[in-house]
N, CA and C atoms as a LAMMPS dump frame, in Angstrom:
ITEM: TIMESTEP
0
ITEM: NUMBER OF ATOMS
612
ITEM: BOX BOUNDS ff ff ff
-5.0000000000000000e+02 5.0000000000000000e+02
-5.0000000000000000e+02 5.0000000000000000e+02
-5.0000000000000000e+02 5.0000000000000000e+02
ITEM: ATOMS id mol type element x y z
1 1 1 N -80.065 -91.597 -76.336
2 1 2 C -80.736 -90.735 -75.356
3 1 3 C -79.91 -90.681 -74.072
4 2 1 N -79.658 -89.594 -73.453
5 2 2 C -79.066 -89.769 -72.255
6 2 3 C -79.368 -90.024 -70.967
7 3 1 N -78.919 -91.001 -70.04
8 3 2 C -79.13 -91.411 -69.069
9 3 3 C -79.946 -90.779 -68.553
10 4 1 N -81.272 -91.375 -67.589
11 4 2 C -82.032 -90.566 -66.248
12 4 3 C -81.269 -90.664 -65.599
13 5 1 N -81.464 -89.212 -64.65
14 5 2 C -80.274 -88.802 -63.584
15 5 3 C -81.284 -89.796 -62.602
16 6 1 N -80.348 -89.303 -61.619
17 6 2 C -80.471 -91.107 -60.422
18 6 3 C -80.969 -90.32 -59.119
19 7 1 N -80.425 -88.979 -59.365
20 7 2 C -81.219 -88.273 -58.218
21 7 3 C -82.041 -86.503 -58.537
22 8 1 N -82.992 -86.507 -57.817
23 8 2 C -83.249 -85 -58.131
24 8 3 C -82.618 -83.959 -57.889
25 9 1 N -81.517 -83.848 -57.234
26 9 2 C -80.378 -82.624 -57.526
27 9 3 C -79.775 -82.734 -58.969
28 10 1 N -79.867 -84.099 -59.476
29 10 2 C -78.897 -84.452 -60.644
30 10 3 C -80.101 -83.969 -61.394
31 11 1 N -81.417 -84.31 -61.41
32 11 2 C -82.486 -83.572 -62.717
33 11 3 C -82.468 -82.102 -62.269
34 12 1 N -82.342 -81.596 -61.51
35 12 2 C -82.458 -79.966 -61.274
36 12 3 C -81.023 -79.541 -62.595
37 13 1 N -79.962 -80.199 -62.157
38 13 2 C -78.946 -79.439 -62.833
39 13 3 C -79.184 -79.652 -64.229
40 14 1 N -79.634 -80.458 -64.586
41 14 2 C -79.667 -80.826 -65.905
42 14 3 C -80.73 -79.779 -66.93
43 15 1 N -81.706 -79.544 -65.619
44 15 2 C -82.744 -78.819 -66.287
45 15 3 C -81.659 -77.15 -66.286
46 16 1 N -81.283 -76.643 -65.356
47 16 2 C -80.145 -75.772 -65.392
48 16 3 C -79.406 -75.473 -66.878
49 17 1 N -79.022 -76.918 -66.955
50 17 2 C -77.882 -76.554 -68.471
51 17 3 C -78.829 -76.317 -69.007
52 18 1 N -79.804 -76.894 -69.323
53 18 2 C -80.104 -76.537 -70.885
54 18 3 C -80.817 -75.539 -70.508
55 19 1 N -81.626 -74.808 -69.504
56 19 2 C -81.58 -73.262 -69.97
57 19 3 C -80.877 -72.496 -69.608
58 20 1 N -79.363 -72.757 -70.076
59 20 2 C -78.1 -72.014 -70.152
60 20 3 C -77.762 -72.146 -71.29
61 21 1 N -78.136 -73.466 -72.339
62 21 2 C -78.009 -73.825 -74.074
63 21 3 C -79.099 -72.942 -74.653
64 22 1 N -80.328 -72.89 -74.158
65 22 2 C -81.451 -72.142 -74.651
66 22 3 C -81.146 -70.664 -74.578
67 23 1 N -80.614 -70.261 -73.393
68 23 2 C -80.254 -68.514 -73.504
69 23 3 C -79.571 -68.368 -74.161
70 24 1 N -78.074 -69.291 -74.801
71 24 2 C -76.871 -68.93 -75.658
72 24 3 C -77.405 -69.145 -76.751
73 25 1 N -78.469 -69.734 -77.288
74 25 2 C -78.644 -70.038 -78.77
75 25 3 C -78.379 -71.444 -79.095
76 26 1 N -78.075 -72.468 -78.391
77 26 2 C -76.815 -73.579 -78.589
78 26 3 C -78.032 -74.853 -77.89
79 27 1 N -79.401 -74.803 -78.045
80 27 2 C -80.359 -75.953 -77.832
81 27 3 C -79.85 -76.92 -78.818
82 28 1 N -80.172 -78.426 -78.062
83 28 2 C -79.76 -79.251 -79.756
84 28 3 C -80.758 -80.598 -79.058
85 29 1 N -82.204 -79.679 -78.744
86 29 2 C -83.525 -80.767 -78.919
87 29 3 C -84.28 -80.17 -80.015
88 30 1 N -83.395 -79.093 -81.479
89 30 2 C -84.707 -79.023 -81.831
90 30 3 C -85.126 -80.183 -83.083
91 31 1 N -84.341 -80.802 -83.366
92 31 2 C -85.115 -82.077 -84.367
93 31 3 C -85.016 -82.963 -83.359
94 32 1 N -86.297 -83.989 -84.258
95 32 2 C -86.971 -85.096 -83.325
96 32 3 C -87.217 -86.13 -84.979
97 33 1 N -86.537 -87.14 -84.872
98 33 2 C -86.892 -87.987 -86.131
99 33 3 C -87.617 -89.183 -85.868
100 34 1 N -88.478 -89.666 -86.767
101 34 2 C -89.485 -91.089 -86.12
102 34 3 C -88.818 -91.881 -85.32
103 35 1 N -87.247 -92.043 -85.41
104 35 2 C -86.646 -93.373 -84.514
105 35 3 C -86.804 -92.886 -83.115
106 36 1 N -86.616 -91.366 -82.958
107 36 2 C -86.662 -91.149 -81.505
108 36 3 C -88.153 -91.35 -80.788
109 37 1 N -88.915 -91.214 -81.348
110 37 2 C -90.342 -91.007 -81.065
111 37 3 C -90.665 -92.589 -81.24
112 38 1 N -90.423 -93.259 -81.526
113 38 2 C -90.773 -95.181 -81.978
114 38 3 C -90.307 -95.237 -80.404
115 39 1 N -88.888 -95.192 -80.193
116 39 2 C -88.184 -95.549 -78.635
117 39 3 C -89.608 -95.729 -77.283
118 40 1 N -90.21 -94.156 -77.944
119 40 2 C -90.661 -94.033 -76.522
120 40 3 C -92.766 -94.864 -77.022
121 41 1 N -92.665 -95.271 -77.5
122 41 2 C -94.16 -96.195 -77.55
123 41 3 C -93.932 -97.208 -76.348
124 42 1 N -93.102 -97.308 -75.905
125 42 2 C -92.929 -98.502 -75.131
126 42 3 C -93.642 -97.721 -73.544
127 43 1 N -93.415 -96.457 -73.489
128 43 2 C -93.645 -96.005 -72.371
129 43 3 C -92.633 -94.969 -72.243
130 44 1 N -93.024 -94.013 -70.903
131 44 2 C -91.963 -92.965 -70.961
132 44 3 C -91.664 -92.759 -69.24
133 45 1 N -90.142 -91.921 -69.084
134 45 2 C -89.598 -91.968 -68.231
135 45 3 C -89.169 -90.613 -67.999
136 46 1 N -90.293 -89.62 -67.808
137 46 2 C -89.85 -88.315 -67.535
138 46 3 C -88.678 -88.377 -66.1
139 47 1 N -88.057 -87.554 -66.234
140 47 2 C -86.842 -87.129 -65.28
141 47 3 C -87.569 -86.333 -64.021
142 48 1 N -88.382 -84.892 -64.64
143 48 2 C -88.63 -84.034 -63.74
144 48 3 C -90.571 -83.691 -64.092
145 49 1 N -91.282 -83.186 -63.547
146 49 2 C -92.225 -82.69 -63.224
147 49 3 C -92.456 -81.485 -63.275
148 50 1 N -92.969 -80.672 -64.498
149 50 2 C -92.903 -78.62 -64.845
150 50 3 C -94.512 -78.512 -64.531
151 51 1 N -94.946 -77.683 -63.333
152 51 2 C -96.137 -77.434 -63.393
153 51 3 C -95.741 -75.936 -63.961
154 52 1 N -95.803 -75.424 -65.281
155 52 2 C -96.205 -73.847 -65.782
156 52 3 C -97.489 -73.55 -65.563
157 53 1 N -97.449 -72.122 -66.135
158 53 2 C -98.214 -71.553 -66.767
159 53 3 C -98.871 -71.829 -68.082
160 54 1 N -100.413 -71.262 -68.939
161 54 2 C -100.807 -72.006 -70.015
162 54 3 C -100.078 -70.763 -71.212
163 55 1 N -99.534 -69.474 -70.127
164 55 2 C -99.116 -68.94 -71.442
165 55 3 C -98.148 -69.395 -71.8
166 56 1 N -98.397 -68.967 -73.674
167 56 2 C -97.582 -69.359 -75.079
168 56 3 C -96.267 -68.774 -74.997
169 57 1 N -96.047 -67.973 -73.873
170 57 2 C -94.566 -67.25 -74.087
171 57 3 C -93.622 -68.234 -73.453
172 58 1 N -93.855 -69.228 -72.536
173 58 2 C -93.24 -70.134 -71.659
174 58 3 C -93.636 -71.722 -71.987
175 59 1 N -93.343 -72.53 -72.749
176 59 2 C -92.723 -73.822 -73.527
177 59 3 C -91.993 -74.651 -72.799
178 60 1 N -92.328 -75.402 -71.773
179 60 2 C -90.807 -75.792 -70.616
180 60 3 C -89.817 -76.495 -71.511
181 61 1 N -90.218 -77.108 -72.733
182 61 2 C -89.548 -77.773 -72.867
183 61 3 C -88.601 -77.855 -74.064
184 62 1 N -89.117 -76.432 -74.911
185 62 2 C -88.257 -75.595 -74.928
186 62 3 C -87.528 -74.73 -74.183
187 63 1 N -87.897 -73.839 -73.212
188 63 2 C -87.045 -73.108 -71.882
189 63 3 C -85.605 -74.213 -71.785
190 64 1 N -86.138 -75.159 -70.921
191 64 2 C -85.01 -75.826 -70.637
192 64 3 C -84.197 -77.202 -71.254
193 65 1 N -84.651 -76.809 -72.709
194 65 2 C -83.991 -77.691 -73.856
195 65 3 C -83.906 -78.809 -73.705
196 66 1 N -85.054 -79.407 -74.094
197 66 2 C -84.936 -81.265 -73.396
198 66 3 C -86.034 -81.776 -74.079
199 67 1 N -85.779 -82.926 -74.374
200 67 2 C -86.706 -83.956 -75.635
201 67 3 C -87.752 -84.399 -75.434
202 68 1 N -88.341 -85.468 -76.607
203 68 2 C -88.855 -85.877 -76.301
204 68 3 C -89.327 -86.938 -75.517
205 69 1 N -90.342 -87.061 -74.158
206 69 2 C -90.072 -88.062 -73.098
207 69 3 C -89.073 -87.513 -71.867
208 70 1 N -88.857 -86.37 -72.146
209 70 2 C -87.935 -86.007 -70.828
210 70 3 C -88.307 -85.052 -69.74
211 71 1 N -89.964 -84.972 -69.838
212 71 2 C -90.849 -83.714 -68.893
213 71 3 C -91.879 -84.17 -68.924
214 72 1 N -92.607 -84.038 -67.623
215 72 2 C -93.611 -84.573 -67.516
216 72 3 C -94.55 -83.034 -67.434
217 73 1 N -95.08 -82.726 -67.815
218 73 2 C -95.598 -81.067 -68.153
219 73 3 C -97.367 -80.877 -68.047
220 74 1 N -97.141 -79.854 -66.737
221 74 2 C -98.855 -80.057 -66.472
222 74 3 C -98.997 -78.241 -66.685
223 75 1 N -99.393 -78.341 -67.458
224 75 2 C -100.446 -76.2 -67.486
225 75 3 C -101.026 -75.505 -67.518
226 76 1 N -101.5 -75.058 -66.637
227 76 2 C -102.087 -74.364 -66.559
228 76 3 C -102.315 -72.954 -66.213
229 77 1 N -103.156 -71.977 -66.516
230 77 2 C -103.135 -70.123 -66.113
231 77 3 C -102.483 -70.402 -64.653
232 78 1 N -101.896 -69.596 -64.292
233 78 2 C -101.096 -69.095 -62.983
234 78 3 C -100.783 -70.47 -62.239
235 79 1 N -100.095 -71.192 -62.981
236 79 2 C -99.263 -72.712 -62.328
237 79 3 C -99.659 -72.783 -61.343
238 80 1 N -101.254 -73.031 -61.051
239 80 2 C -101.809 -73.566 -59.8
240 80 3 C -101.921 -74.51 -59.024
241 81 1 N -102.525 -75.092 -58.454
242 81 2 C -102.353 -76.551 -57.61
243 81 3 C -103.812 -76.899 -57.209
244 82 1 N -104.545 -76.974 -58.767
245 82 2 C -106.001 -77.327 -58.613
246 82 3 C -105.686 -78.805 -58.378
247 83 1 N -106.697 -79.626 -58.277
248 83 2 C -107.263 -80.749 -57.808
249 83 3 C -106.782 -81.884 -58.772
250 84 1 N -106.952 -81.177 -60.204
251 84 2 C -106.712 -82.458 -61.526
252 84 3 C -105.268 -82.171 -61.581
253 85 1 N -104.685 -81.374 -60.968
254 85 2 C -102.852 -80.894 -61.022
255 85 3 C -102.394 -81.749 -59.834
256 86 1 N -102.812 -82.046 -58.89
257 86 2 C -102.71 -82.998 -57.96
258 86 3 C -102.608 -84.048 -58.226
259 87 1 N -102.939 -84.63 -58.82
260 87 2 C -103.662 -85.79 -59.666
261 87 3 C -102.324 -86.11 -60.225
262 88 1 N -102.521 -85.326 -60.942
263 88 2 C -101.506 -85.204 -62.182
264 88 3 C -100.031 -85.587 -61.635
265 89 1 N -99.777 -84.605 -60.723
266 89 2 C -98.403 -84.99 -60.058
267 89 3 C -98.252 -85.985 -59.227
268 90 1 N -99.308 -86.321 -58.85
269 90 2 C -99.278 -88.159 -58.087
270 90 3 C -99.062 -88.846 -58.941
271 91 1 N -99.352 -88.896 -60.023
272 91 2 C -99.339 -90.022 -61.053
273 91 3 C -97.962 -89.781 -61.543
274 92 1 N -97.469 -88.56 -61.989
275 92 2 C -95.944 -88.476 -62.404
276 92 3 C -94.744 -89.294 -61.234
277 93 1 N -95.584 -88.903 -60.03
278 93 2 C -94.53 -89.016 -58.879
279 93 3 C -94.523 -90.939 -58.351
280 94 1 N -95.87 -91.316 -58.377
281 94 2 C -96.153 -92.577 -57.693
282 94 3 C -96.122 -93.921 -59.139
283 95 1 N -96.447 -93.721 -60.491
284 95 2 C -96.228 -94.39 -61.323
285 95 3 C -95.164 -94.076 -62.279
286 96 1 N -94.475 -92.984 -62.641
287 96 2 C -93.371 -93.186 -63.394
288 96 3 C -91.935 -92.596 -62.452
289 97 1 N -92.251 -92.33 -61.307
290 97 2 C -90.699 -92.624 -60.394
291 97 3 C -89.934 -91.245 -60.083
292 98 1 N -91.148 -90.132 -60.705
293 98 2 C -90.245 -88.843 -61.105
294 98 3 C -90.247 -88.117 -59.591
295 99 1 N -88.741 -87.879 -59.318
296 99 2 C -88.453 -87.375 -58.017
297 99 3 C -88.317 -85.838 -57.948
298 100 1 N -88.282 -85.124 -58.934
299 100 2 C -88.26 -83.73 -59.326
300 100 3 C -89.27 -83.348 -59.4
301 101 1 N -89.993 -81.941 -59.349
302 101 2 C -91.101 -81.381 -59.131
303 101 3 C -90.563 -79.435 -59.234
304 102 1 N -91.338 -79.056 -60.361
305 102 2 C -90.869 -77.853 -60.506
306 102 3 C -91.878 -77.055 -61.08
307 103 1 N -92.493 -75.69 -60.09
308 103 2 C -93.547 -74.75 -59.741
309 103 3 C -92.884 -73.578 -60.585
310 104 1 N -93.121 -73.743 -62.002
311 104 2 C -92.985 -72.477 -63.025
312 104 3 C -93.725 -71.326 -63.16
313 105 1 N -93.072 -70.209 -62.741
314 105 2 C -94.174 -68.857 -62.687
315 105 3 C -93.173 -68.405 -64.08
316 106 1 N -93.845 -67.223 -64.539
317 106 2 C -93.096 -66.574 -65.463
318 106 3 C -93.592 -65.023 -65.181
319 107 1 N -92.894 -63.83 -65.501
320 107 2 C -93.146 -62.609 -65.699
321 107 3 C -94.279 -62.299 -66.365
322 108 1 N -95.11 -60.935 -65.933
323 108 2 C -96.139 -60.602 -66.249
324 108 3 C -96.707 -61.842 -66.661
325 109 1 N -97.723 -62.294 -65.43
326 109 2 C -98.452 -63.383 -65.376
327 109 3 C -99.973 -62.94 -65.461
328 110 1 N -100.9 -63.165 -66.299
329 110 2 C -102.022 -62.688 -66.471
330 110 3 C -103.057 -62.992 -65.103
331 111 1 N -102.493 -64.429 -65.647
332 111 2 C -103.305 -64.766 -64.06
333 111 3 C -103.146 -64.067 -62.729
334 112 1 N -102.17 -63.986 -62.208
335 112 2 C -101.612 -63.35 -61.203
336 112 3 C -101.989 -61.769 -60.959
337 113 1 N -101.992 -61.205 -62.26
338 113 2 C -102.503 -59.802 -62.367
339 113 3 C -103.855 -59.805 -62.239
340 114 1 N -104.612 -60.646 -62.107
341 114 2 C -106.251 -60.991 -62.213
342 114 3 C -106.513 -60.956 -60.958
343 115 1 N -105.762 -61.867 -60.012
344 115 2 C -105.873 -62.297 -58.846
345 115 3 C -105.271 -60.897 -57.805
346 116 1 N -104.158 -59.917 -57.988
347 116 2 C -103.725 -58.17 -57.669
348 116 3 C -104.986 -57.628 -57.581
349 117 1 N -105.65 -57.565 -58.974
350 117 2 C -106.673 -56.739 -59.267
351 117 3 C -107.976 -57.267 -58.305
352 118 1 N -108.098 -58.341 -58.029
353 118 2 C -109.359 -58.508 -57.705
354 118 3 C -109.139 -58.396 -56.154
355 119 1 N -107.779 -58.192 -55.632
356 119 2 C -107.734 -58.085 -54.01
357 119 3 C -106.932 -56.36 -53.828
358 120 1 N -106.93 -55.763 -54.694
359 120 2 C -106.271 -54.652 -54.439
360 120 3 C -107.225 -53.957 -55.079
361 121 1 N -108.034 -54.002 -56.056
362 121 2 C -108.736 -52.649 -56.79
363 121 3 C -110.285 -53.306 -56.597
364 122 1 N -110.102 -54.488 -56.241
365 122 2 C -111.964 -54.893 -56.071
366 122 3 C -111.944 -55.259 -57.551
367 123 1 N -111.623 -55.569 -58.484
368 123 2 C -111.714 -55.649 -59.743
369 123 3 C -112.795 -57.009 -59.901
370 124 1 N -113.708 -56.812 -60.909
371 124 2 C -114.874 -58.121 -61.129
372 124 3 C -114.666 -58.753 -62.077
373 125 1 N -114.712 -59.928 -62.175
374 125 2 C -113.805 -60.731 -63.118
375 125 3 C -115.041 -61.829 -63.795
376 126 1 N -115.176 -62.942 -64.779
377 126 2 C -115.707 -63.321 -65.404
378 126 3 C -115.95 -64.781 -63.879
379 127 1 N -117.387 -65.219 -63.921
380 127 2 C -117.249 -66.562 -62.789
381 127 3 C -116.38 -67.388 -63.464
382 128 1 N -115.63 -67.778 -64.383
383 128 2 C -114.264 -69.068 -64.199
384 128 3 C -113.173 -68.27 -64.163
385 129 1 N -112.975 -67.371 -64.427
386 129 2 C -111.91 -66.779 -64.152
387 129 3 C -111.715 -66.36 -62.319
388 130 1 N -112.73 -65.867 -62.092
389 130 2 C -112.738 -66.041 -60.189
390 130 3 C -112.743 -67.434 -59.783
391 131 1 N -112.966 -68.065 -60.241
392 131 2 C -112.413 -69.583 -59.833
393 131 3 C -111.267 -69.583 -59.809
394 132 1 N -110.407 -69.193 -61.06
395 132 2 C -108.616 -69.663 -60.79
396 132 3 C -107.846 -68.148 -59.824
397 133 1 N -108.67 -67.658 -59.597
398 133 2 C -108.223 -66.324 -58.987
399 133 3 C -108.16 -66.978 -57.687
400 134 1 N -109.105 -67.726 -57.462
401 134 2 C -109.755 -67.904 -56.067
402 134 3 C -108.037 -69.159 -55.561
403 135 1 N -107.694 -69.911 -56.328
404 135 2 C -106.594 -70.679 -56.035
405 135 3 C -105.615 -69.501 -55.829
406 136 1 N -105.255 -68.476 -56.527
407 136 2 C -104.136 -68.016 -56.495
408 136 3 C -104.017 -66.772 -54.943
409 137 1 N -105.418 -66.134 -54.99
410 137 2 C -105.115 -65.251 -53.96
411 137 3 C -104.913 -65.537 -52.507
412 138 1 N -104.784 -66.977 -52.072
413 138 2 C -103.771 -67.008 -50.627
414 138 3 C -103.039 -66.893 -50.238
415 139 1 N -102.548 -66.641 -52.023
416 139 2 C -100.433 -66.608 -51.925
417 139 3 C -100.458 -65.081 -51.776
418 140 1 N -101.253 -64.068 -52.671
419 140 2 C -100.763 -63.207 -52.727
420 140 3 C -101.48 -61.857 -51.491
421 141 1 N -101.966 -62.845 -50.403
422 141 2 C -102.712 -61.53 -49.726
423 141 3 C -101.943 -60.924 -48.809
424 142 1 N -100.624 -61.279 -48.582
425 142 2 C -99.55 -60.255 -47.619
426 142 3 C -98.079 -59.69 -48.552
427 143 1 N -98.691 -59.722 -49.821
428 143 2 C -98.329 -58.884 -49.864
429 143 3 C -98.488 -57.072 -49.809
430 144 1 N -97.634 -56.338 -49.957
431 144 2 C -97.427 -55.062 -49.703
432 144 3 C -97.946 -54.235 -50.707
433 145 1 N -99.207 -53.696 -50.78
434 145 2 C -99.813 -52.677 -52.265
435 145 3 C -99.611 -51.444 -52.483
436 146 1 N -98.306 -50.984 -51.552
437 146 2 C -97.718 -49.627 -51.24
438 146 3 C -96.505 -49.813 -52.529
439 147 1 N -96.651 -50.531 -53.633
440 147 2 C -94.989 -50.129 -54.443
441 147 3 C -96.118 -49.956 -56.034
442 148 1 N -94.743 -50.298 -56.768
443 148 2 C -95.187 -49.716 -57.972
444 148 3 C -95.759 -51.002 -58.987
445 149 1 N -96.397 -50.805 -60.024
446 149 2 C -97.303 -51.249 -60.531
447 149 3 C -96.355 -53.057 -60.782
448 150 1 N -95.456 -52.604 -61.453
449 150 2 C -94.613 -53.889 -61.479
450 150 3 C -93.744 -54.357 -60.711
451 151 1 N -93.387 -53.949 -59.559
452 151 2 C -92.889 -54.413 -58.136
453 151 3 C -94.154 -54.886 -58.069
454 152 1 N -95.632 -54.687 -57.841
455 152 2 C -96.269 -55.732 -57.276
456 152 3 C -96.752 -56.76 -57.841
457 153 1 N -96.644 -56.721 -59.529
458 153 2 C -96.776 -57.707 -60.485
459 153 3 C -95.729 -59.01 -59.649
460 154 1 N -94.023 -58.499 -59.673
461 154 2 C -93.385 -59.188 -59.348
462 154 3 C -93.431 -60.232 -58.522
463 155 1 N -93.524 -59.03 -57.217
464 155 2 C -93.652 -59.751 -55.978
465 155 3 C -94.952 -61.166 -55.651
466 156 1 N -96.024 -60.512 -56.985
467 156 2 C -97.107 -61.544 -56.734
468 156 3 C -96.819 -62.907 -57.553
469 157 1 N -96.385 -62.518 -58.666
470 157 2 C -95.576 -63.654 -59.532
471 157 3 C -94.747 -64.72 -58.813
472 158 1 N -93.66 -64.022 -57.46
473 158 2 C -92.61 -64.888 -56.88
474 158 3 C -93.642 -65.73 -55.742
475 159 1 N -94.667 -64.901 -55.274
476 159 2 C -95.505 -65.378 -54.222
477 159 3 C -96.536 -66.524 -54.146
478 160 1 N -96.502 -66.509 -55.992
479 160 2 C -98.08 -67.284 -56.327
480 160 3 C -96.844 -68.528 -56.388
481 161 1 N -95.473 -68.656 -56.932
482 161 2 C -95.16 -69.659 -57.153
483 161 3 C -94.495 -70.827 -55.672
484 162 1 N -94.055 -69.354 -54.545
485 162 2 C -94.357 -70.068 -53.314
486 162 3 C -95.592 -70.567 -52.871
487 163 1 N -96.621 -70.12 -53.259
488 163 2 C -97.854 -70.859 -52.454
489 163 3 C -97.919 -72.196 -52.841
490 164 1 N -97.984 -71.998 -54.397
491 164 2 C -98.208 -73.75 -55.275
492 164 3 C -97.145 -74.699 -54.13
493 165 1 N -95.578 -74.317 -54.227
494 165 2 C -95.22 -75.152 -53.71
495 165 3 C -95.635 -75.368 -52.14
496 166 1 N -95.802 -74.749 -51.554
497 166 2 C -96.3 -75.154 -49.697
498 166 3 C -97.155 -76.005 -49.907
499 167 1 N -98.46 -75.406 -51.078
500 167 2 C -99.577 -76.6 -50.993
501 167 3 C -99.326 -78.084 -51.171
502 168 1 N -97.863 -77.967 -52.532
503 168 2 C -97.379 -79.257 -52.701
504 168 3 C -96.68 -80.315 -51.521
505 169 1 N -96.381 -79.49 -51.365
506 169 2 C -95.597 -79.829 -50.346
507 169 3 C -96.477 -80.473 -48.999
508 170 1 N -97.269 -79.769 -48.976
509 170 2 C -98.657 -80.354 -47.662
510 170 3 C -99.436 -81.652 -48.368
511 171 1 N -99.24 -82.046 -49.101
512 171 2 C -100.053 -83.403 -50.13
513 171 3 C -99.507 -83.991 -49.235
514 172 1 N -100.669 -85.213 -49.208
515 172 2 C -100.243 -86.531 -48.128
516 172 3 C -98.851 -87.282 -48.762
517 173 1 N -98.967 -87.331 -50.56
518 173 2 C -98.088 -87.959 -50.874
519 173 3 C -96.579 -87.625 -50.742
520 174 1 N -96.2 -85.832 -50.403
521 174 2 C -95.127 -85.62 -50.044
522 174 3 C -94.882 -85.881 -48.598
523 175 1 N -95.951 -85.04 -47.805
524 175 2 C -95.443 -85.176 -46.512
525 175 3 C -95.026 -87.255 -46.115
526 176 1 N -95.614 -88.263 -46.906
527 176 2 C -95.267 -89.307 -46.665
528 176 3 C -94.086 -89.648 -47.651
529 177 1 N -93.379 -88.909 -48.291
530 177 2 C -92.205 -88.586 -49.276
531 177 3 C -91.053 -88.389 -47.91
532 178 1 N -91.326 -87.231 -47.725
533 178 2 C -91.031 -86.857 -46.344
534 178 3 C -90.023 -87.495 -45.471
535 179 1 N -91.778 -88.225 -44.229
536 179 2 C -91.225 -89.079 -43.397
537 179 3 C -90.083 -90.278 -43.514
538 180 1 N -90.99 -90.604 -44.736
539 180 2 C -89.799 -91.891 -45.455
540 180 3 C -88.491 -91.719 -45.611
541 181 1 N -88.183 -90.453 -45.756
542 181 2 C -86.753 -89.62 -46.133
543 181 3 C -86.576 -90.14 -47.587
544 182 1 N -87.722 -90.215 -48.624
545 182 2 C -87.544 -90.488 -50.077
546 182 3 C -86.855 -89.431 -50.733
547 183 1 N -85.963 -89.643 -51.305
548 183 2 C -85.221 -88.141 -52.174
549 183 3 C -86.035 -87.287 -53.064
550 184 1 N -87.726 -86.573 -52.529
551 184 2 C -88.132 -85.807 -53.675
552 184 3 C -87.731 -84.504 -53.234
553 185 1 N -87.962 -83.727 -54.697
554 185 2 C -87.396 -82.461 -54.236
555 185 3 C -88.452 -81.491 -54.62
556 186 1 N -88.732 -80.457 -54.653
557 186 2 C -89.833 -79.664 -55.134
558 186 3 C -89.195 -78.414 -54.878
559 187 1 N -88.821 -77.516 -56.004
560 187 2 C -88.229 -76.133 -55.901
561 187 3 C -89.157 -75.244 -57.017
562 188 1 N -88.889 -74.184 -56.643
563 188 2 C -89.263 -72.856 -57.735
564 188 3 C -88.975 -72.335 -58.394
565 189 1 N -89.634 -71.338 -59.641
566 189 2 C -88.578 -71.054 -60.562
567 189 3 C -89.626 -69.938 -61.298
568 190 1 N -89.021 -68.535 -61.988
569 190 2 C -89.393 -67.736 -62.325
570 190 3 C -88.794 -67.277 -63.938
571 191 1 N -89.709 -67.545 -64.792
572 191 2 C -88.812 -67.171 -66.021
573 191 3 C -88.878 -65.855 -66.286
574 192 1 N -87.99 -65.125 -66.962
575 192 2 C -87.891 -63.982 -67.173
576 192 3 C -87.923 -63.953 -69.016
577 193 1 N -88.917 -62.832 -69.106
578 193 2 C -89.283 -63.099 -70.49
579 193 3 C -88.212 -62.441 -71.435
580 194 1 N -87.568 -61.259 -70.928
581 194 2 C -86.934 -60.842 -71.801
582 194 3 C -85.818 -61.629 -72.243
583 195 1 N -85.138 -62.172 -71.295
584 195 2 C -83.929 -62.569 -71.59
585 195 3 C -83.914 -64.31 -71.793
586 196 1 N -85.267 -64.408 -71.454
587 196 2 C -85.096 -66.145 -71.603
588 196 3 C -84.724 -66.979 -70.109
589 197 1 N -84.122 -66.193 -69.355
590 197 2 C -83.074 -67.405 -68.188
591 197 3 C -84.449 -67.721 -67.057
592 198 1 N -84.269 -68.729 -66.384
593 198 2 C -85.187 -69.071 -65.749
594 198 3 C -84.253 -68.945 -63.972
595 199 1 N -85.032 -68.099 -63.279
596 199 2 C -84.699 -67.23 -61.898
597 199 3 C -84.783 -68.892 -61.098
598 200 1 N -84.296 -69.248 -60.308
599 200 2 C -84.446 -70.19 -59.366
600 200 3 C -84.142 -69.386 -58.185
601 201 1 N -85.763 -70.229 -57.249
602 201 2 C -86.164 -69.388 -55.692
603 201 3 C -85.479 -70.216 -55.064
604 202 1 N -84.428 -69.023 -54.188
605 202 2 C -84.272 -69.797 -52.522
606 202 3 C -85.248 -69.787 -51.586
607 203 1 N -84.987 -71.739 -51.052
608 203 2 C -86.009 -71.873 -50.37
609 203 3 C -86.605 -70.834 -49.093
610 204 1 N -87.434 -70.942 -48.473
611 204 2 C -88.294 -70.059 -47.487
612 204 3 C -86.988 -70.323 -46.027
């Protein structure tokens, strides 16, 4: 198995290659034999932290070609930053050491289109589904409803995945990440369905 990288620029790149092996065809996590899977009973040592999406078109771990034990993978509809996702990433971050943190949106996001519709057309939605709407539409209320149907898909897609991270980023456990000057990192990322490659956001 190959080394955990030692820092989170070093797990960013890593996650990089392999969805650069995954777009060429050239993945080589796809067998997994009992010896590899025995290794990890002992416990596991994810590298990085994928909050996705729950849609089936986006797999992080297929996307960015990496085994078993090497992602710590939380998902949910429109890669939100509910309460048990909080949770979730404290525990990745404060008990298994993982300094990486990565806010996966993907193209034509259902969720996201739920959350357009219900602040641009008034659209009425099912009560749990206005629940996860209700997380997503802070990100997307400046944006601009003057473009075209998928410019604003887009723009809400890139927006919902900035909000997750600010919120992350405002957790007591980062901002005390932070002060400490601990090396975490928390970046963004947009997959693109047609082609497979996963868009990485420059920061704000």
């Amino acid at each position: 198995m190959p080394q955990r990288p030692h820092t989170p620029q070093q797990a960013l790149q890593r996650l990089i290659e392999g969805n650069e092996r995954f777009i060429r065809g050239k993945a080589k996590h796809g067998n997994v034999s009992p010896r590899t899977l025995a290794r990890l009973r002992g416990g596991q040592n994810p590298f990085a932290v994928i909050l996705g999406c729950s849609d089936s078109r986006v797999p992080p771990e297929l996307v960015f070609d990496q085994g078993f034990g090497d992602l710590f993978v939380i998902r949910i509809a429109g890669n939100v930053i509910a309460p048990d996702v909080n949770g979730s990433i404290q525990y990745a971050h404060q008990h298994l050491g993982t300094k990486l943190m990565v806010i996966l949106g993907h193209e034509d996001c259902g969720a996201v289109k739920a959350a357009l519709a219900a602040r641009f057309t008034r659209a009425k939605h099912p009560e749990r589904i206005r629940r996860l709407v209700a997380f997503i539409s802070p990100g997307v209320r400046r944006i601009d409803p003057a473009q075209t149907a998928a410019r604003l898909l887009a723009a809400g897609v890139e927006a919902n995945v900035r909000w997750s991270m600010h919120q992350l980023n405002r957790t007591p456990e980062m901002q005390r990440a932070n002060r400490e000057e601990e090396n975490v990192l928390v970046v963004g990322a947009v997959y693109e369905l047609a082609t497979g490659r996963v868009r990485w956001l420059e920061p704000d």
